[in-house]
Predicted model as a PDB file, atoms N, CA, C, CB and O in Angstrom, pLDDT in the B-factor column:
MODEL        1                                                                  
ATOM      1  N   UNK A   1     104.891-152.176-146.340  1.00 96.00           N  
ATOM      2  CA  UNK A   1     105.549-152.813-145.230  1.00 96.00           C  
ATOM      3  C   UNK A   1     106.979-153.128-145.631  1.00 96.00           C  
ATOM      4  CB  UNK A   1     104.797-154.084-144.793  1.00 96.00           C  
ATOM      5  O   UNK A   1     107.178-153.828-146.623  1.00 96.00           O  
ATOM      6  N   UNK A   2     107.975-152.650-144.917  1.00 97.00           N  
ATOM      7  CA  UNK A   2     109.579-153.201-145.234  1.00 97.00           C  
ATOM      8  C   UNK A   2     109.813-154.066-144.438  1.00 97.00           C  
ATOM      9  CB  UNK A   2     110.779-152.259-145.112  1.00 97.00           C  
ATOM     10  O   UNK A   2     110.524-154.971-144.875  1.00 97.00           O  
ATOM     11  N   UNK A   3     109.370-154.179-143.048  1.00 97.00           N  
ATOM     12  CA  UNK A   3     109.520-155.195-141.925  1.00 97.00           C  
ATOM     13  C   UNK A   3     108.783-155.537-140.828  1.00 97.00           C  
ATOM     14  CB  UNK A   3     110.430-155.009-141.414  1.00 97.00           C  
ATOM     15  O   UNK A   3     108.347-154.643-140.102  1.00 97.00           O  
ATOM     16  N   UNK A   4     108.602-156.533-140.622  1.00 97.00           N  
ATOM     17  CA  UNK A   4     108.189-157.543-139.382  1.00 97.00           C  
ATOM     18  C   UNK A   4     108.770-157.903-138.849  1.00 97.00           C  
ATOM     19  CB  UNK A   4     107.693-158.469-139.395  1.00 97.00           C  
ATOM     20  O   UNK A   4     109.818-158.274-139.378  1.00 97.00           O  
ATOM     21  N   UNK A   5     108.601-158.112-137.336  1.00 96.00           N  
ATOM     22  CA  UNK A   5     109.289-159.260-136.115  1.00 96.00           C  
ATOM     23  C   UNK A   5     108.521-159.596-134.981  1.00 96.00           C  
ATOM     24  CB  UNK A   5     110.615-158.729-135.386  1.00 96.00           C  
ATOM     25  O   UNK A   5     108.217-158.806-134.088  1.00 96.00           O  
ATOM     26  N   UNK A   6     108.237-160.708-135.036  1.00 94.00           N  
ATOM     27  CA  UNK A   6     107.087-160.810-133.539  1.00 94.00           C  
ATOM     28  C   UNK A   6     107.762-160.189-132.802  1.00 94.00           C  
ATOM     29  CB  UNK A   6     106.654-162.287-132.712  1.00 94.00           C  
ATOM     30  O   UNK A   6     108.918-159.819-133.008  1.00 94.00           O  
ATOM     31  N   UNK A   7     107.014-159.984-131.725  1.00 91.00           N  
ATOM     32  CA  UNK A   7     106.895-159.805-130.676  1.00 91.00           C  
ATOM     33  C   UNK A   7     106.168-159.956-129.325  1.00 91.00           C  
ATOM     34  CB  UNK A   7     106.988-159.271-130.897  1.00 91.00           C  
ATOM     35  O   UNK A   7     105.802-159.077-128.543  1.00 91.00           O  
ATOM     36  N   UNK A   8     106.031-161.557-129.237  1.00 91.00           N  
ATOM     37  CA  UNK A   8     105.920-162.003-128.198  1.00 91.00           C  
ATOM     38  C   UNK A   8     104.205-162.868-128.967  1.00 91.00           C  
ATOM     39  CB  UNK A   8     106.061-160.700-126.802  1.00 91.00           C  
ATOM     40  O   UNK A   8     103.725-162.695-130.087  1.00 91.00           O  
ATOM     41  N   UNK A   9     103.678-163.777-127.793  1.00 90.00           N  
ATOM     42  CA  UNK A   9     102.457-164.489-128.289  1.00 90.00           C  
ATOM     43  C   UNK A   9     101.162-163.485-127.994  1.00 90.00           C  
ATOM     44  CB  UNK A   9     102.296-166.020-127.478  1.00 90.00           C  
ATOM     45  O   UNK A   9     101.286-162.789-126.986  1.00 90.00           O  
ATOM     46  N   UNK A  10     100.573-163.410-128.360  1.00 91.00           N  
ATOM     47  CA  UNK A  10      99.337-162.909-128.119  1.00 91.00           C  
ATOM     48  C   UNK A  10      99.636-161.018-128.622  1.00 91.00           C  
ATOM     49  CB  UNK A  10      98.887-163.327-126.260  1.00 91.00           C  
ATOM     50  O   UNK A  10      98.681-160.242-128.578  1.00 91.00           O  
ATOM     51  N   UNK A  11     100.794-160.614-128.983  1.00 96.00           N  
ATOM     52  CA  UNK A  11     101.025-159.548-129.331  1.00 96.00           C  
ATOM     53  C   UNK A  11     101.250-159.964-131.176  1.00 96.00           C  
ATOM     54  CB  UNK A  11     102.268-158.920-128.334  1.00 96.00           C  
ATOM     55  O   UNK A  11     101.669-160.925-131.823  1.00 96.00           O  
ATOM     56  N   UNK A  12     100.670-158.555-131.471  1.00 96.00           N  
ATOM     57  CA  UNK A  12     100.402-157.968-132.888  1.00 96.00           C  
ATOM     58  C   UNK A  12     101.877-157.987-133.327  1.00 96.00           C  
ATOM     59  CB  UNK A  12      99.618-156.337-132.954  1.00 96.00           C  
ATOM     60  O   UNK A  12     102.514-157.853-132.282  1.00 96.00           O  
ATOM     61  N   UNK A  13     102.737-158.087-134.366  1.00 97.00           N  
ATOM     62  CA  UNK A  13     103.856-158.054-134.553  1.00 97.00           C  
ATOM     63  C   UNK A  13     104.444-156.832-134.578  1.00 97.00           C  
ATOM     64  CB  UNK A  13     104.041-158.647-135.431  1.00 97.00           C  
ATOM     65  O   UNK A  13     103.595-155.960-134.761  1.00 97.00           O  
ATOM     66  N   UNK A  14     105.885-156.276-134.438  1.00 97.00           N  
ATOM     67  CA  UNK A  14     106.661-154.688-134.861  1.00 97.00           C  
ATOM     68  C   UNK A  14     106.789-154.954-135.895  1.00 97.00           C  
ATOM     69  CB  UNK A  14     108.055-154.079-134.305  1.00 97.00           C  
ATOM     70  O   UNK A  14     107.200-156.019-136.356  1.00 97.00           O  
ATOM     71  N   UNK A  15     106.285-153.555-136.697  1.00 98.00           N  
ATOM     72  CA  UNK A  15     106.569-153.439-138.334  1.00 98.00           C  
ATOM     73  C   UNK A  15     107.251-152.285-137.942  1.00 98.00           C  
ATOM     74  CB  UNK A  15     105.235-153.282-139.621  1.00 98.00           C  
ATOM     75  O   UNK A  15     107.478-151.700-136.883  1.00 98.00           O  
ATOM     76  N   UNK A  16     107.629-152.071-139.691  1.00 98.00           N  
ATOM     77  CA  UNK A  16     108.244-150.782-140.185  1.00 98.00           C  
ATOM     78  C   UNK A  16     107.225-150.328-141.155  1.00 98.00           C  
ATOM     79  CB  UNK A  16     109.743-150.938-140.869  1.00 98.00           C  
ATOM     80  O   UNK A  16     106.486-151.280-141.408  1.00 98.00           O  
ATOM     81  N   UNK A  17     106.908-149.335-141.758  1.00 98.00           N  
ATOM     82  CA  UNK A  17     106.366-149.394-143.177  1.00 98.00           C  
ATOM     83  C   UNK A  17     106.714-148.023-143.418  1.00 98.00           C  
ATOM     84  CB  UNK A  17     104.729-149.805-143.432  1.00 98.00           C  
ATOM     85  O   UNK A  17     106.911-147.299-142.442  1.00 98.00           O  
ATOM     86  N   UNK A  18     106.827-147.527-144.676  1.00 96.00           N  
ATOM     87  CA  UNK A  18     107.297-146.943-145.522  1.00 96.00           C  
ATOM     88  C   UNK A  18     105.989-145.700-145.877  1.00 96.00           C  
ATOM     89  CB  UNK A  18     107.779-148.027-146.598  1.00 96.00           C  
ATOM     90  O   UNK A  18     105.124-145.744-146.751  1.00 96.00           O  
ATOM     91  N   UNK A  19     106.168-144.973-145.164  1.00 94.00           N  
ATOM     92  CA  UNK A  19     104.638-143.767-145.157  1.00 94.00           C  
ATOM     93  C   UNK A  19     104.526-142.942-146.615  1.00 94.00           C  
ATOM     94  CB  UNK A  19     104.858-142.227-143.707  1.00 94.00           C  
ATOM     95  O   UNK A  19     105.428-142.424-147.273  1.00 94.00           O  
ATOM     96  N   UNK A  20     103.102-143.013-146.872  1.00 90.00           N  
ATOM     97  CA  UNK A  20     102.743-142.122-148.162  1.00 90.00           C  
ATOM     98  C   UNK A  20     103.047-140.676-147.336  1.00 90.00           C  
ATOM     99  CB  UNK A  20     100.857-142.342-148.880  1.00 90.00           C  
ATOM    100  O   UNK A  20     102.865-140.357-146.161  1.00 90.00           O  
ATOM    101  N   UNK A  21     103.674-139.847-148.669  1.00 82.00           N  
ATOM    102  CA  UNK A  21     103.699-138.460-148.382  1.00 82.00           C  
ATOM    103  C   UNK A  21     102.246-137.939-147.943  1.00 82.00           C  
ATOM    104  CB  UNK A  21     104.231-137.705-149.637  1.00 82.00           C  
ATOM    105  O   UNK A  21     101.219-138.323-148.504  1.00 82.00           O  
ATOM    106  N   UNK A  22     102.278-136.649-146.447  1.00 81.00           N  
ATOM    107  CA  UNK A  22     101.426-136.480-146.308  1.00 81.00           C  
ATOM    108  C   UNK A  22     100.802-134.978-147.237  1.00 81.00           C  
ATOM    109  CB  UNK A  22     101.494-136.684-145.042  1.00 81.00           C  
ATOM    110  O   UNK A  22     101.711-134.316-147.738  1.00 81.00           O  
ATOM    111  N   UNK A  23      99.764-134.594-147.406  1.00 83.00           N  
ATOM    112  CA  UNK A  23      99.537-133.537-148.087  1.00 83.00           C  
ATOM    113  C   UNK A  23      99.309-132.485-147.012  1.00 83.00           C  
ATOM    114  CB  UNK A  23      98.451-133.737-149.057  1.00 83.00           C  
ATOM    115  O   UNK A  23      98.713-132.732-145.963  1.00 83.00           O  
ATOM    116  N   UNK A  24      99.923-131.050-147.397  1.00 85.00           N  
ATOM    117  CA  UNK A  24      99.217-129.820-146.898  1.00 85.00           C  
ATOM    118  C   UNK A  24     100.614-129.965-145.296  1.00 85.00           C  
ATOM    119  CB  UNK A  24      96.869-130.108-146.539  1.00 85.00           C  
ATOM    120  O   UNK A  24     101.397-130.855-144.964  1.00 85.00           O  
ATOM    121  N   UNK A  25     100.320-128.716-144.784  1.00 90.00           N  
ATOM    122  CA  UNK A  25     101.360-128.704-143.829  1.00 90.00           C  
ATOM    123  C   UNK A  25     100.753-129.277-142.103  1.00 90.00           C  
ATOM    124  CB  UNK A  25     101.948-127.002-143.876  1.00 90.00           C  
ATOM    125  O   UNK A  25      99.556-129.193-141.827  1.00 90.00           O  
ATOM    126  N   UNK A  26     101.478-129.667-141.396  1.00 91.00           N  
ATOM    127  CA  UNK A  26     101.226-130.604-140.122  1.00 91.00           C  
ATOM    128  C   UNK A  26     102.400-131.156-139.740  1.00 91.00           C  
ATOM    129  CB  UNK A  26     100.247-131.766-140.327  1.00 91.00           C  
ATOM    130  O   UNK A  26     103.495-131.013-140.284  1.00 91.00           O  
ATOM    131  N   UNK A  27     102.066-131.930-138.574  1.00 89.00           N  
ATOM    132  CA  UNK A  27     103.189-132.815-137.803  1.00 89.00           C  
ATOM    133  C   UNK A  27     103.542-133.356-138.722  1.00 89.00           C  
ATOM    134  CB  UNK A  27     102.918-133.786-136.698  1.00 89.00           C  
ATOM    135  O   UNK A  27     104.558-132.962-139.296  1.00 89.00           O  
ATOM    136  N   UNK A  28     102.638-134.734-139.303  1.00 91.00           N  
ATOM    137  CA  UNK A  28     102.871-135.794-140.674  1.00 91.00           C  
ATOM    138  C   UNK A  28     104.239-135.560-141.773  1.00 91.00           C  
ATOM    139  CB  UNK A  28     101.398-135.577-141.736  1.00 91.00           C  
ATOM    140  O   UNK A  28     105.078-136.401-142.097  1.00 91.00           O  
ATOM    141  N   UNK A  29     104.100-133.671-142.340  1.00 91.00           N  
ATOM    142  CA  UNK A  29     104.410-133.543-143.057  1.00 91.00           C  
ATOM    143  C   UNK A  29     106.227-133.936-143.578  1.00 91.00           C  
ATOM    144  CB  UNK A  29     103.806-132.591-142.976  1.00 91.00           C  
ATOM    145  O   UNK A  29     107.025-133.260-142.929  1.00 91.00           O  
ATOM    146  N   UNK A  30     106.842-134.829-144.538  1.00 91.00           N  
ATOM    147  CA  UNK A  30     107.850-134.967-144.681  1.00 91.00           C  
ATOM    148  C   UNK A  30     108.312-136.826-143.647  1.00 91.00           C  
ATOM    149  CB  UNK A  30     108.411-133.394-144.267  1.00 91.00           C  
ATOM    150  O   UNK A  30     109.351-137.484-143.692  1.00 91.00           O  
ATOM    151  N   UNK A  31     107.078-137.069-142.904  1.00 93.00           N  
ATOM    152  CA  UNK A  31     107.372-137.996-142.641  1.00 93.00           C  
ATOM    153  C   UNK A  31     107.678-139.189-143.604  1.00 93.00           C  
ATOM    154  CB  UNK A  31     106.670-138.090-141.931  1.00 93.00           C  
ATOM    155  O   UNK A  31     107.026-139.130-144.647  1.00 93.00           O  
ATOM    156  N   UNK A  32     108.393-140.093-143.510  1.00 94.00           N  
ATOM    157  CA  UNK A  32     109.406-141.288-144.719  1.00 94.00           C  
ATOM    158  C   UNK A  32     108.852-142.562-144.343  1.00 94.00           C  
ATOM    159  CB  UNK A  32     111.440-141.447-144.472  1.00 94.00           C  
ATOM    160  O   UNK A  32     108.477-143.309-145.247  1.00 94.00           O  
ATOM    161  N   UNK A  33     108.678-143.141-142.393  1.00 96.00           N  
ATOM    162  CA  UNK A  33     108.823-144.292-141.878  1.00 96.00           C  
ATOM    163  C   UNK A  33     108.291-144.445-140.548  1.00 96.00           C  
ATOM    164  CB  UNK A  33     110.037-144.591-141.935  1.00 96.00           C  
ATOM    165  O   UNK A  33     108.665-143.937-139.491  1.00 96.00           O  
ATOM    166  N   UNK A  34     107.103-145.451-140.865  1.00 97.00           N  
ATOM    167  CA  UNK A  34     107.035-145.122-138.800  1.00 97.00           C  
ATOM    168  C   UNK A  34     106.944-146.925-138.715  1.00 97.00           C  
ATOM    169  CB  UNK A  34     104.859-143.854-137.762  1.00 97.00           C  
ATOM    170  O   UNK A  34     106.638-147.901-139.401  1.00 97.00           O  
ATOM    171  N   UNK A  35     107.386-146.589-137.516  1.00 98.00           N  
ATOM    172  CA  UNK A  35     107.788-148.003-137.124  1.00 98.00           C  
ATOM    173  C   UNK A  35     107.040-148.297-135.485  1.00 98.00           C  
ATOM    174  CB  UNK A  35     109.703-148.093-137.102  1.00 98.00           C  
ATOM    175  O   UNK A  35     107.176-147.537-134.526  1.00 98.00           O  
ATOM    176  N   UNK A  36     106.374-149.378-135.487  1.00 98.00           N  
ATOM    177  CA  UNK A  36     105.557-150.050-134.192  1.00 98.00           C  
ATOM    178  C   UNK A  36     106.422-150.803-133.571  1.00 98.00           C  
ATOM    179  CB  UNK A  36     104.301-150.975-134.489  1.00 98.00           C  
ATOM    180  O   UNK A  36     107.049-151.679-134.166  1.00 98.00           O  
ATOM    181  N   UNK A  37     106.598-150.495-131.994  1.00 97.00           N  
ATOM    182  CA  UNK A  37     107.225-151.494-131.587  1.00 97.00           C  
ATOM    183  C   UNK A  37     106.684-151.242-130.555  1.00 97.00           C  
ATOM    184  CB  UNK A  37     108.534-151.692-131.691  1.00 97.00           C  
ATOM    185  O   UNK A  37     105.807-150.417-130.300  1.00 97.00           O  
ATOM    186  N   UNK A  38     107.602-152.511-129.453  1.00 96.00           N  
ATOM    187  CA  UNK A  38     106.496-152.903-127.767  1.00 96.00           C  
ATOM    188  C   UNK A  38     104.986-152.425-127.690  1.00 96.00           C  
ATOM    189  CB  UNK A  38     107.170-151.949-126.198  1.00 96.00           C  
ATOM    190  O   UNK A  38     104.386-151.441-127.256  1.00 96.00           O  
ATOM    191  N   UNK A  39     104.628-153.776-128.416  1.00 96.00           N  
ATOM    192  CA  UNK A  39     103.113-154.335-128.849  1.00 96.00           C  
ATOM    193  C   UNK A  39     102.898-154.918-127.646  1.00 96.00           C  
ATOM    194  CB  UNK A  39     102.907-155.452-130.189  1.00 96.00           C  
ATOM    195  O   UNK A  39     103.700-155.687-127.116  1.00 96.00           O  
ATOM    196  N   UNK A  40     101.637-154.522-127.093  1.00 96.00           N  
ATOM    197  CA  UNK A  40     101.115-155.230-126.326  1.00 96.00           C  
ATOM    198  C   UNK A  40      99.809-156.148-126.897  1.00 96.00           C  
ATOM    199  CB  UNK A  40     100.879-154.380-125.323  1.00 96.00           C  
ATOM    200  O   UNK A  40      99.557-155.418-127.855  1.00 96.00           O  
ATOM    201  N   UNK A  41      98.823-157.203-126.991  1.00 96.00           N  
ATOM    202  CA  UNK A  41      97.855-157.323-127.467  1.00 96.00           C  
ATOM    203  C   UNK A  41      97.578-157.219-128.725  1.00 96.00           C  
ATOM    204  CB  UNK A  41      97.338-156.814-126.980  1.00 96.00           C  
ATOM    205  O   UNK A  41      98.505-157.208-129.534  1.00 96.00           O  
ATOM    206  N   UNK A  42      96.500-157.141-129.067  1.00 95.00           N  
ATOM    207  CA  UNK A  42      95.864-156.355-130.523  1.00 95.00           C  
ATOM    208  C   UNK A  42      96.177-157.840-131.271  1.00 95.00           C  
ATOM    209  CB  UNK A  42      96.937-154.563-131.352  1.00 95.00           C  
ATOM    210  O   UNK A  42      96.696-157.744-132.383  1.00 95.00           O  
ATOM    211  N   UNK A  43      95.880-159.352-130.709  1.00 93.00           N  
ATOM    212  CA  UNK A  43      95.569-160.110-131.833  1.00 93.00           C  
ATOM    213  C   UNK A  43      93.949-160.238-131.890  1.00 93.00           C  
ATOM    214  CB  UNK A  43      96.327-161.522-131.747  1.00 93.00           C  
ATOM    215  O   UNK A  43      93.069-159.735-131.193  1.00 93.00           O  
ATOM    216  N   UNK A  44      93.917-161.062-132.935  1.00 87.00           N  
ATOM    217  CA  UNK A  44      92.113-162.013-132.906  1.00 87.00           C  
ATOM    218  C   UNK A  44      91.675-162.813-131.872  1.00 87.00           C  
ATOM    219  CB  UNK A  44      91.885-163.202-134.047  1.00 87.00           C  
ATOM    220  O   UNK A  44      92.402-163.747-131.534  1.00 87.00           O  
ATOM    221  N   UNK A  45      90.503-162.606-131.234  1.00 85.00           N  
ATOM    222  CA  UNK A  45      90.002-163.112-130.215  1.00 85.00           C  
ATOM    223  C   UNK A  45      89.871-165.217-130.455  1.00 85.00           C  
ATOM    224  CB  UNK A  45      88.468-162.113-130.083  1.00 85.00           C  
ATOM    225  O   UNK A  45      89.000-165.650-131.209  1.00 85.00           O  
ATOM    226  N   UNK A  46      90.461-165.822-130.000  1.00 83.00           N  
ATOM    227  CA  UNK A  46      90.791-167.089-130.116  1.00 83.00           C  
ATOM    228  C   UNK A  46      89.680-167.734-130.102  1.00 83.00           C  
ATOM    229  CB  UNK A  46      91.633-167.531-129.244  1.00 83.00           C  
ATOM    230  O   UNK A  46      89.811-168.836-130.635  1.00 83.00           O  
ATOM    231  N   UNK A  47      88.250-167.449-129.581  1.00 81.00           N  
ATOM    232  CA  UNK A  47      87.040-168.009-129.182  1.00 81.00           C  
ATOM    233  C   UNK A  47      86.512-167.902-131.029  1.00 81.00           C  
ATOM    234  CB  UNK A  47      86.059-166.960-127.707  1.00 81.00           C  
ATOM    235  O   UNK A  47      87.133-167.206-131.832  1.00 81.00           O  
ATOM    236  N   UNK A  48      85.313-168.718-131.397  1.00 81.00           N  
ATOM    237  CA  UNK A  48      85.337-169.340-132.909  1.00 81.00           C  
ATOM    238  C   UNK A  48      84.210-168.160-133.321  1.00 81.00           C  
ATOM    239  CB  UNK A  48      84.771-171.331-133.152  1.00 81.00           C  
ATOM    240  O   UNK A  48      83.429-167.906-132.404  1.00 81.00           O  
ATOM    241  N   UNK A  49      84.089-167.702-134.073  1.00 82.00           N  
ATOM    242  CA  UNK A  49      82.727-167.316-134.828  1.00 82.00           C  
ATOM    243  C   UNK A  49      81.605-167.902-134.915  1.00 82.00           C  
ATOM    244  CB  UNK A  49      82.838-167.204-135.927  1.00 82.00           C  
ATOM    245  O   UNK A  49      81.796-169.049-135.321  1.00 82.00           O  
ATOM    246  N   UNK A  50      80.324-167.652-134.704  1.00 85.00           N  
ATOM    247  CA  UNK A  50      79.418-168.706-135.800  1.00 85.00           C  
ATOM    248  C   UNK A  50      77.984-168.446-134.777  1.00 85.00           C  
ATOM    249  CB  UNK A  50      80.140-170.900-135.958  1.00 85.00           C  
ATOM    250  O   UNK A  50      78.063-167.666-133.829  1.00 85.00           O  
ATOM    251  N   UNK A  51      76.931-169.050-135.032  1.00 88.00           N  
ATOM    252  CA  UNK A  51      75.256-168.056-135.025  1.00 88.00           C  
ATOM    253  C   UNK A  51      75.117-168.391-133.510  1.00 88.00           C  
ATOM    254  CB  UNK A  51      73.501-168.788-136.249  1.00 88.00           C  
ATOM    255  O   UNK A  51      73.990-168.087-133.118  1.00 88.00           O  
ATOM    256  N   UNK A  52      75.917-168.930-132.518  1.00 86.00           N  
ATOM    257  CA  UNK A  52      75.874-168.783-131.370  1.00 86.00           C  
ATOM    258  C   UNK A  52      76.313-167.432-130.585  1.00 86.00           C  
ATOM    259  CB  UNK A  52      76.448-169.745-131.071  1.00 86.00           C  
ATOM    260  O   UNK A  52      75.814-166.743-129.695  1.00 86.00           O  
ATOM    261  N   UNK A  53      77.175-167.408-131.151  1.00 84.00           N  
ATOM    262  CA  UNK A  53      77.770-165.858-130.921  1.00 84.00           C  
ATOM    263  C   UNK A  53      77.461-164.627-131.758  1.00 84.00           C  
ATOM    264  CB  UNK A  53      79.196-165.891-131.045  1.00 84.00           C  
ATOM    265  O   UNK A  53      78.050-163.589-131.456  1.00 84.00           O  
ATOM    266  N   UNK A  54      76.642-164.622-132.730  1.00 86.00           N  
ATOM    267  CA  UNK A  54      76.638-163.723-133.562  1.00 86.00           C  
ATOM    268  C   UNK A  54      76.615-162.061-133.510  1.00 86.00           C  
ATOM    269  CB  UNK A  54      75.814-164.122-134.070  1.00 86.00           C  
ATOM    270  O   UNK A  54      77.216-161.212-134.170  1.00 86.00           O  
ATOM    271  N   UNK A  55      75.656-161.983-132.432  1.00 88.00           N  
ATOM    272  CA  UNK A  55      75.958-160.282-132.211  1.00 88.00           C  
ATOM    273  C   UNK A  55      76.574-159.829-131.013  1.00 88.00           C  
ATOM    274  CB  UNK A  55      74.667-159.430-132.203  1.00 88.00           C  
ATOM    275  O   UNK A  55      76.373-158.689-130.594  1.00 88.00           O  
ATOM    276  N   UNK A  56      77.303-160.634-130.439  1.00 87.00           N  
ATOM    277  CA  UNK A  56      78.324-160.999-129.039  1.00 87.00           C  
ATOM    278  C   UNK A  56      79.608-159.748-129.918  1.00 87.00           C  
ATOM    279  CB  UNK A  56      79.043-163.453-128.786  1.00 87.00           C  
ATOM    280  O   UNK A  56      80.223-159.995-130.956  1.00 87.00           O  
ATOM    281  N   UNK A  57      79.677-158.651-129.216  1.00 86.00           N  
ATOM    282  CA  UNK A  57      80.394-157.462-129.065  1.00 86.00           C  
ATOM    283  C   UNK A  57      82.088-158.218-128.430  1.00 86.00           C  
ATOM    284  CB  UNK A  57      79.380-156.263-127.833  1.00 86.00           C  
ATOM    285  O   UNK A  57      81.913-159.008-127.502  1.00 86.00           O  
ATOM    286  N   UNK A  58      82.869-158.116-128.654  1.00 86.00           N  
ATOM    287  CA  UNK A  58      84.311-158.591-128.117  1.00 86.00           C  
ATOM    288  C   UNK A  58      85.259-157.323-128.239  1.00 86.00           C  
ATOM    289  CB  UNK A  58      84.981-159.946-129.075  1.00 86.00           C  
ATOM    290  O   UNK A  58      85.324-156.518-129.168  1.00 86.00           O  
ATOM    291  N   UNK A  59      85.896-157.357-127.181  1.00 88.00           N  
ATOM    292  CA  UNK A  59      87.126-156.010-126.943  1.00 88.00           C  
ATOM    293  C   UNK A  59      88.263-156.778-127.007  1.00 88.00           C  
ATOM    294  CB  UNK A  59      87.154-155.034-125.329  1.00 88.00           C  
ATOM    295  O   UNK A  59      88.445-157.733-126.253  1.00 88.00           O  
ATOM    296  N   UNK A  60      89.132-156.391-127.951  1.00 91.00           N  
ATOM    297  CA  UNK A  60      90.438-156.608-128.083  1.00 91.00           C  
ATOM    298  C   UNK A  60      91.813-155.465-127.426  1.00 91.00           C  
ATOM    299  CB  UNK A  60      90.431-156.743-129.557  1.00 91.00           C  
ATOM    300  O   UNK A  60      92.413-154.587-128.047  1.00 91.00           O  
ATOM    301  N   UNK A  61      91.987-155.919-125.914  1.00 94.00           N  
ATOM    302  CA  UNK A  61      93.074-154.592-125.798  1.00 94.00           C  
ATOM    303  C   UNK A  61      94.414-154.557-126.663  1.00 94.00           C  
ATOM    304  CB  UNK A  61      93.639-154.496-124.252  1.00 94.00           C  
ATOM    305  O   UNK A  61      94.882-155.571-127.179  1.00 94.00           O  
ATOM    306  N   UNK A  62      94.973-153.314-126.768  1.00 95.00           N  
ATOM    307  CA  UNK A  62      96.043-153.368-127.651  1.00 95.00           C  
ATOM    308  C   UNK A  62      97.036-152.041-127.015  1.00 95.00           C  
ATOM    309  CB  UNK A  62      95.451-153.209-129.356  1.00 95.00           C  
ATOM    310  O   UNK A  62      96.358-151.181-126.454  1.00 95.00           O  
ATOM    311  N   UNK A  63      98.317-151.819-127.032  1.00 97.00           N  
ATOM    312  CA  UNK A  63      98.934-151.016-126.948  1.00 97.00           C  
ATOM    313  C   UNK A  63     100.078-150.837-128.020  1.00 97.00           C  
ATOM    314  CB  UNK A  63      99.177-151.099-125.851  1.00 97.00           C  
ATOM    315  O   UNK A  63     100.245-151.708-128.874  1.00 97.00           O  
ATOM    316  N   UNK A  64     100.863-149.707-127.975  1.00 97.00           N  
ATOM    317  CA  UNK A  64     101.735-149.810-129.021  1.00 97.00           C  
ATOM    318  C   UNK A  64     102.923-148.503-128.574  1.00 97.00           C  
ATOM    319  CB  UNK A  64     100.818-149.625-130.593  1.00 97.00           C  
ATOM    320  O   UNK A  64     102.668-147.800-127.596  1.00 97.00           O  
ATOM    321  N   UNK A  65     103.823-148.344-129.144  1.00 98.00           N  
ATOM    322  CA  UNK A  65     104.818-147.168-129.139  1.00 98.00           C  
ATOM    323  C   UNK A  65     104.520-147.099-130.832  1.00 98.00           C  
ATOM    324  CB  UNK A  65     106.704-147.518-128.465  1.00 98.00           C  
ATOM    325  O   UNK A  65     103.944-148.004-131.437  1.00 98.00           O  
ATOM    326  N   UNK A  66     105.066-145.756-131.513  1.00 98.00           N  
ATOM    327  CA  UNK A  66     104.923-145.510-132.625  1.00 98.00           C  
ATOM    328  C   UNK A  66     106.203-144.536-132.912  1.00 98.00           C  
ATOM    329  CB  UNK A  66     103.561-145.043-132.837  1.00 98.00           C  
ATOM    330  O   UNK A  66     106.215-143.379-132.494  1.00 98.00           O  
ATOM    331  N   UNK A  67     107.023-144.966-133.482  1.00 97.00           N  
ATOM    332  CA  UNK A  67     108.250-143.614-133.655  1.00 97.00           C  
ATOM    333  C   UNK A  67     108.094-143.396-135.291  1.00 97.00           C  
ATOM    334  CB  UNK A  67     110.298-144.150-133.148  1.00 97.00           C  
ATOM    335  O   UNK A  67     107.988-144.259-136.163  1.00 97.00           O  
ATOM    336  N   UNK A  68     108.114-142.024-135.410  1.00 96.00           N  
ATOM    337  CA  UNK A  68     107.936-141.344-136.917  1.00 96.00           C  
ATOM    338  C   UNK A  68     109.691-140.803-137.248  1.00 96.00           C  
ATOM    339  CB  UNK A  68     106.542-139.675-136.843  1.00 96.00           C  
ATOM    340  O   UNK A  68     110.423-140.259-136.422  1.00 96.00           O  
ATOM    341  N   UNK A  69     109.963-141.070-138.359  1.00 95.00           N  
ATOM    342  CA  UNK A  69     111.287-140.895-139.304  1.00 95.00           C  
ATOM    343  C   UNK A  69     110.783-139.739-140.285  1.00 95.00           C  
ATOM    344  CB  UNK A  69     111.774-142.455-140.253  1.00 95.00           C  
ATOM    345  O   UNK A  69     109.973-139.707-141.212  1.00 95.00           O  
ATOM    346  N   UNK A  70     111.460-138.984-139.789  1.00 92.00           N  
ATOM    347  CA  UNK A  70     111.578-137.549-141.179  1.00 92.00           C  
ATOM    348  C   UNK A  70     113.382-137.873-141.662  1.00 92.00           C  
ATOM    349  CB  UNK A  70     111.336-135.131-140.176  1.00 92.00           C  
ATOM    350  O   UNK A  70     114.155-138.715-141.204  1.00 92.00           O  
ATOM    351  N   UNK A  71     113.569-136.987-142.584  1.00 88.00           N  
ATOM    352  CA  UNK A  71     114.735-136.653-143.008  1.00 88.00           C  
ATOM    353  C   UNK A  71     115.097-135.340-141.906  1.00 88.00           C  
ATOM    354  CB  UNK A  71     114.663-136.334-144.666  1.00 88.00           C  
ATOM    355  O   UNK A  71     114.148-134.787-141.348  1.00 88.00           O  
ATOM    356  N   UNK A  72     116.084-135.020-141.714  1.00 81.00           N  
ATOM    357  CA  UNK A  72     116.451-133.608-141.045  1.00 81.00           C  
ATOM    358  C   UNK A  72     117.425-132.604-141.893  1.00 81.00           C  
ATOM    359  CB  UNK A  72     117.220-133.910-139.621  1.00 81.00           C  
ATOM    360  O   UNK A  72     117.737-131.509-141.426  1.00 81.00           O  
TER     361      UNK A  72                                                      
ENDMDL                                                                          
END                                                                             
């Protein structure tokens, strides 16, 4: 991870992070940096854990943009 910045309450924060080289040839390949931004969602459900709820299934929606950094 090189960077964080919220983005907004109930949204997952924008990072940056710094990508492992990918192996073998593909889109991936030569990618450096991908960076998340306009997060929608995707935190922890605020309601508590514990043997009342225990096998209670919960959906967390989430959205995201994703831009990938090569060298050119």
């Amino acid at each position: 991870q090189v960077a964080v910045a919220p983005d907004g309450d109930g949204n997952i924060p924008d990072q940056l992070v710094k990508a492992n080289p990918a192996m073998g040839m593909g889109a991936m390949q030569g990618v450096s940096y991908i960076q998340r931004v306009a997060t929608v969602g995707g935190t922890a459900p605020k309601s508590v854990c514990g043997k009342a709820n225990e096998s209670e299934k919960q959906v967390v929606q989430y959205s995201a943009d994703y831009i990938f950094y090569k060298p050119m």
